[in-house]
C-alpha positions in Angstrom: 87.2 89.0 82.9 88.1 85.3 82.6 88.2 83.8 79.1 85.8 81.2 77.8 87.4 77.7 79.3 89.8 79.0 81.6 89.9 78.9 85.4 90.0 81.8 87.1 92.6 82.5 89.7 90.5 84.9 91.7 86.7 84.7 92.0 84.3 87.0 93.8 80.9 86.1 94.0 78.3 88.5 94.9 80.5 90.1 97.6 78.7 91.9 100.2 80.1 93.4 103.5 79.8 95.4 106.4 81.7 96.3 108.9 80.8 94.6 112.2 79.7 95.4 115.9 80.4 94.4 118.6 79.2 91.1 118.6 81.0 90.4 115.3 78.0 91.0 113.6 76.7 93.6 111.2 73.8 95.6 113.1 70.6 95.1 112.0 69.8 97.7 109.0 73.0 98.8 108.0 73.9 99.6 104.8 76.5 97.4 102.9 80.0 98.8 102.2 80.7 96.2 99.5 77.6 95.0 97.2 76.3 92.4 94.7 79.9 92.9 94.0 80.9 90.1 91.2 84.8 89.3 89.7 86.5 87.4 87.6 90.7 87.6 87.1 93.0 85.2 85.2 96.1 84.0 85.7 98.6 86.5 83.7 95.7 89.7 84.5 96.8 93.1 85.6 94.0 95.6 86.7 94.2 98.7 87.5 91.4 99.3 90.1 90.0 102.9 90.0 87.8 105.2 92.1 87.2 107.7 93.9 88.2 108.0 97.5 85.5 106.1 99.8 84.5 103.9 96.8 85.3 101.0 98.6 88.5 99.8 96.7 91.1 99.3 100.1 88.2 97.0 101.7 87.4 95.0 98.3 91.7 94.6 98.3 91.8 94.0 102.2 88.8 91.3 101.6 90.8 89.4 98.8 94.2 89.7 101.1 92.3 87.8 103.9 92.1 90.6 105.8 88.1 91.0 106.6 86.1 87.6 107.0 83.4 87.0 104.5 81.7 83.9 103.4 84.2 81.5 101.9 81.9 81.4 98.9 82.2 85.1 98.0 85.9 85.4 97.4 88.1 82.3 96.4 91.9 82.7 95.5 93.3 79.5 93.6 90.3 78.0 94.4 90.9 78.6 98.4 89.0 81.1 101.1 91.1 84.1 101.4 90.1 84.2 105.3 90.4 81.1 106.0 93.0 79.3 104.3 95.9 81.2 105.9 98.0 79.4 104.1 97.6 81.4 101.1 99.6 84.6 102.8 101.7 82.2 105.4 103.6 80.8 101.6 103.5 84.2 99.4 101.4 82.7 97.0 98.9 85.2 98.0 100.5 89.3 99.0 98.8 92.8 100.1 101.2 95.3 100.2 99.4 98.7 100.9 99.6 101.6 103.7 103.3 101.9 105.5 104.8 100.4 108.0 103.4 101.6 110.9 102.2 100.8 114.5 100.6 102.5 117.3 102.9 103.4 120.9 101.2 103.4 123.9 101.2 106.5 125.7 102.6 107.7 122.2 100.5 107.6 119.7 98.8 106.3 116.6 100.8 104.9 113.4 103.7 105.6 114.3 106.9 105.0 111.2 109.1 102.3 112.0 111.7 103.6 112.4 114.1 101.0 114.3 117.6 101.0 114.3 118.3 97.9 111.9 119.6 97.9 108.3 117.7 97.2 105.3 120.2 94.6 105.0 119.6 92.7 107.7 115.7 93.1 107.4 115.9 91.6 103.9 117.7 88.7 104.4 115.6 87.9 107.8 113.3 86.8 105.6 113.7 82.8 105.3 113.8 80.8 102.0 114.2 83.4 99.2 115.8 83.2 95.9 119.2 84.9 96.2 119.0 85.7 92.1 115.2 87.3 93.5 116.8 89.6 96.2 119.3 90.5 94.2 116.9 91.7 91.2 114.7 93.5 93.7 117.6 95.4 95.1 118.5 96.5 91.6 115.2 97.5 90.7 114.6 99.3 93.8 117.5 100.7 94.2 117.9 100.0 97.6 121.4 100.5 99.5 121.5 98.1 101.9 123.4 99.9 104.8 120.6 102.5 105.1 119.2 102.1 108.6 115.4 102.6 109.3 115.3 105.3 111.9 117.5 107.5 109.4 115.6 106.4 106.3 113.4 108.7 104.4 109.6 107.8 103.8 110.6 106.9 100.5 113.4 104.9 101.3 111.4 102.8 103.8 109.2 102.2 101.5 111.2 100.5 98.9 112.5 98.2 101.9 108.7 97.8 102.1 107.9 96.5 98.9 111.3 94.7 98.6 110.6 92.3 101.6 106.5 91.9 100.6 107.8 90.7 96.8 111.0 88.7 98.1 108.7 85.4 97.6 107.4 84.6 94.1 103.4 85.4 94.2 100.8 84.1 92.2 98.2 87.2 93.5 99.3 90.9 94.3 97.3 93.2 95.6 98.9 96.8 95.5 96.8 99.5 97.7 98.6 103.1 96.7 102.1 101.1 97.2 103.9 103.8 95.2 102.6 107.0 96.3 106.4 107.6 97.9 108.4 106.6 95.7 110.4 108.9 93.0 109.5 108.4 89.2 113.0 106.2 88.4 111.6 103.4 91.2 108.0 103.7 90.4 109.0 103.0 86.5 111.5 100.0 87.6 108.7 98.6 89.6 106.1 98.7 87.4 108.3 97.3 85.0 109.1 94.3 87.1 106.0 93.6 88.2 105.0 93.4 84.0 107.4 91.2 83.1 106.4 88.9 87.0 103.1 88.5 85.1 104.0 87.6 82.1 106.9 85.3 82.5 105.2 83.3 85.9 101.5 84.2 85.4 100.8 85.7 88.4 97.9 88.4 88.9 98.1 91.7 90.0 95.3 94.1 91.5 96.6 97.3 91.4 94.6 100.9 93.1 96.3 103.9 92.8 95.4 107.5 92.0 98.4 108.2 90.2 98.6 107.3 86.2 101.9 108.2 85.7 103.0 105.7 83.1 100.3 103.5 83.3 98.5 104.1 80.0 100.0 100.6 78.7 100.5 98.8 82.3 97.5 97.2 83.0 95.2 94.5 81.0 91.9 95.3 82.6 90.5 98.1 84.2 88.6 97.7 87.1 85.8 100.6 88.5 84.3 101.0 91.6 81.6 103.4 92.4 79.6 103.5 96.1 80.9 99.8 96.4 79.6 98.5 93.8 81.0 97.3 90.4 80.5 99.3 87.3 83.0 98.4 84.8 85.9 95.6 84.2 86.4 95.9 80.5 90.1 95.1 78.8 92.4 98.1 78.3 91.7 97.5 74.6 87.9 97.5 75.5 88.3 101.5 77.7 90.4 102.9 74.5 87.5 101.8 71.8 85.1 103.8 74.0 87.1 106.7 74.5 89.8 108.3 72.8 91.2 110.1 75.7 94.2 109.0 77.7 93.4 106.9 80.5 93.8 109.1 83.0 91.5 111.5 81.3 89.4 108.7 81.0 89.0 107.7 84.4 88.8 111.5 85.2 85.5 111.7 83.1 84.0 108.4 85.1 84.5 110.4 88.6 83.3 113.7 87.4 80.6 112.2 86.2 79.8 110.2 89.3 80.1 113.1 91.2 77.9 115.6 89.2 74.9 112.6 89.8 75.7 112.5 93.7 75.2 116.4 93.9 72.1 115.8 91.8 70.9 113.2 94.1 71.8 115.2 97.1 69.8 118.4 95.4 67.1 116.1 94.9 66.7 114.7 98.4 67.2 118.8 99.9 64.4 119.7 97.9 62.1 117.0 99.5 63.2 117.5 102.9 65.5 114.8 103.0 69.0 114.6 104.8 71.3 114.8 102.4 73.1 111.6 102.7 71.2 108.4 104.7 73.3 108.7 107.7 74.3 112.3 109.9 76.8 113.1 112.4 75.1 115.6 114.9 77.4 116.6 117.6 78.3 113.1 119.5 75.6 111.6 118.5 75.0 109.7 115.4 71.6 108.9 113.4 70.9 107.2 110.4 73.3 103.8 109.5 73.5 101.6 112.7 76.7 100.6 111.9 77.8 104.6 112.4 76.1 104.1 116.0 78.0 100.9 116.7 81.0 103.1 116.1 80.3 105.4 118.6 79.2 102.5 120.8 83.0 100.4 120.5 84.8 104.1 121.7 84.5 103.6 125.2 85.8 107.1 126.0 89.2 107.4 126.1 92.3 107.3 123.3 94.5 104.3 123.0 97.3 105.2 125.4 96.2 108.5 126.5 94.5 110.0 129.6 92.5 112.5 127.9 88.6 111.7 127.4 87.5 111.1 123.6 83.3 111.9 124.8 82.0 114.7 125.0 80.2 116.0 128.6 80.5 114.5 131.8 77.1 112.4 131.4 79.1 110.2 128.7 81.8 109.3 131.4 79.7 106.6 133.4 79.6 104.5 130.1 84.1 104.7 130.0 85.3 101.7 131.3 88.2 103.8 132.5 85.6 105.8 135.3 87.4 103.6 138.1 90.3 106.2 137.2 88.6 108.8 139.0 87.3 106.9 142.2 
């Protein structure tokens, strides 16, 4: 999506990924999550990336936030490797806002709210060096009272604290992962709003997934589609509205019917022949098809994050827990 003479501000070339085993590795045979998958975004771009669920779109965004190690070649932010320059997150410059703010208590549970007893105040202006005039407008936009404390906060309330703090420092690349999926319609407007006039006025970048289209027919520049982990379009808005006269959404709707009505056809296919209908099966406990679905299995060593209870199935899966010595 770059224009002729220009220097992009993020590339990704030929991005391919797995997730790894346990030795760091992808096992030998898997199938890619992410492939031959190839981008270019300017300085000033906002893209709207789309998909169904499982396309891939949280890894791609979680691979250009630094998050998953690639190659340093495949994905380059201003130039630098997302991984491996951590100086790109440590000064703003580069932010992934996505998920909530969560965490896992031992003996508790898993992703668990935050929910401490501290007021947005005082988590806001923990953060060091900010613009004042910034934490003011972000405030405003968000609406945010600042004597709301976290363990009485709603989800949606926490959530504009959220997004407050990740956009207290100016960035040049923002990647939003279903950011506003709790917020009301007033803050989601005031936020897309601000992030608009963020990339026009400074010339940052914004990668954007979200399932809701709310008020996002004129938002983005480019839209960006993922199918299956691989790239199939990134055409300018202008580009999506010549070769269809439907609203985006609607538009967007049609790509993923579409995609699904060839997987079922696919899947029919393989059924006739035989076939399993997708390459890898879950039979019971035990799982066939993609190594990296057995390496899975292989990492659970039998028991829950802080819990007692066995996660395996039958006592001949117990000598392979490295929590057996429990029972000697």
């Amino acid at each position: 999506m770059s224009g002729e003479g220009s220097t992009p501000i993020v590339e990704i070339d030929r991005l391919r990924f797995t997730y790894p085993g346990i030795d760091g590795h992808p096992p030998p045979g898997s199938k890619p999550l992410i492939d031959e998958f190839s981008l270019s975004i300017n300085a000033g771009d906002r893209c709207l990336l789309v998909g169904s669920n499982g396309a891939g779109k949280t890894t791609i965004l979680k691979i250009l936030g630094g998050k998953h190690m690639v190659e340093p070649e495949m994905v380059r932010i201003m130039g630098r490797s997302a991984f491996h320059d951590t100086g790109l997150t440590s000064s703003g410059d580069l932010c992934y806002l996505g998920g909530e703010w969560r965490r896992d208590v031992a003996f508790a549970g898993f992703d668990v709210p935050i929910q401490m007893d501290i007021s947005a105040e005082k988590m806001i202006s923990g953060v060091p060096n900010v613009d004042p005039v910034r934490i003011e407008k972000l405030i405003k936009v968000l609406d945010i009272d600042l004597s709301w404390r976290m363990h009485r906060a709603s989800d949606g309330q926490r959530r504009r604290v959220q997004i407050c703090m990740g956009l207290l420092k100016p960035f040049k690349v923002l990647l939003l992962d279903e950011i506003t999926v709790d917020l009301d319609v007033l803050a989601r407007a005031n936020l897309l709003a601000f992030l608009r006039q963020d990339c026009e006025e400074r010339g940052a970048a914004i990668i954007y997934a979200t399932h809701i289209f709310d008020g996002l027919d004129d938002w983005p520049s480019h839209v960006i589609y993922v199918a299956h982990g691989r790239l199939q379009l990134a055409l300018p808005l202008e580009k999506v509205r010549e070769t269809s006269k439907l609203s985006l959404m609607r538009t967007v709707e049609s790509w993923l019917r579409k995609e699904r009505d060839e997987d079922r056809r696919v899947r029919k296919e393989r059924k006739a022949k035989g076939l399993p209908e997708y390459d890898e099966k879950i039979e019971g406990t035990r799982v066939t098809g993609d190594p990296a679905r057995k390496v899975v299995q292989a990492v659970n060593n039998g028991w829950a994050a802080g819990r007692l209870h066995s996660t395996m199935a039958g006592e001949e899966n117990f000598a392979f827990s490295s929590n057996r010595v429990l029972r000697q």
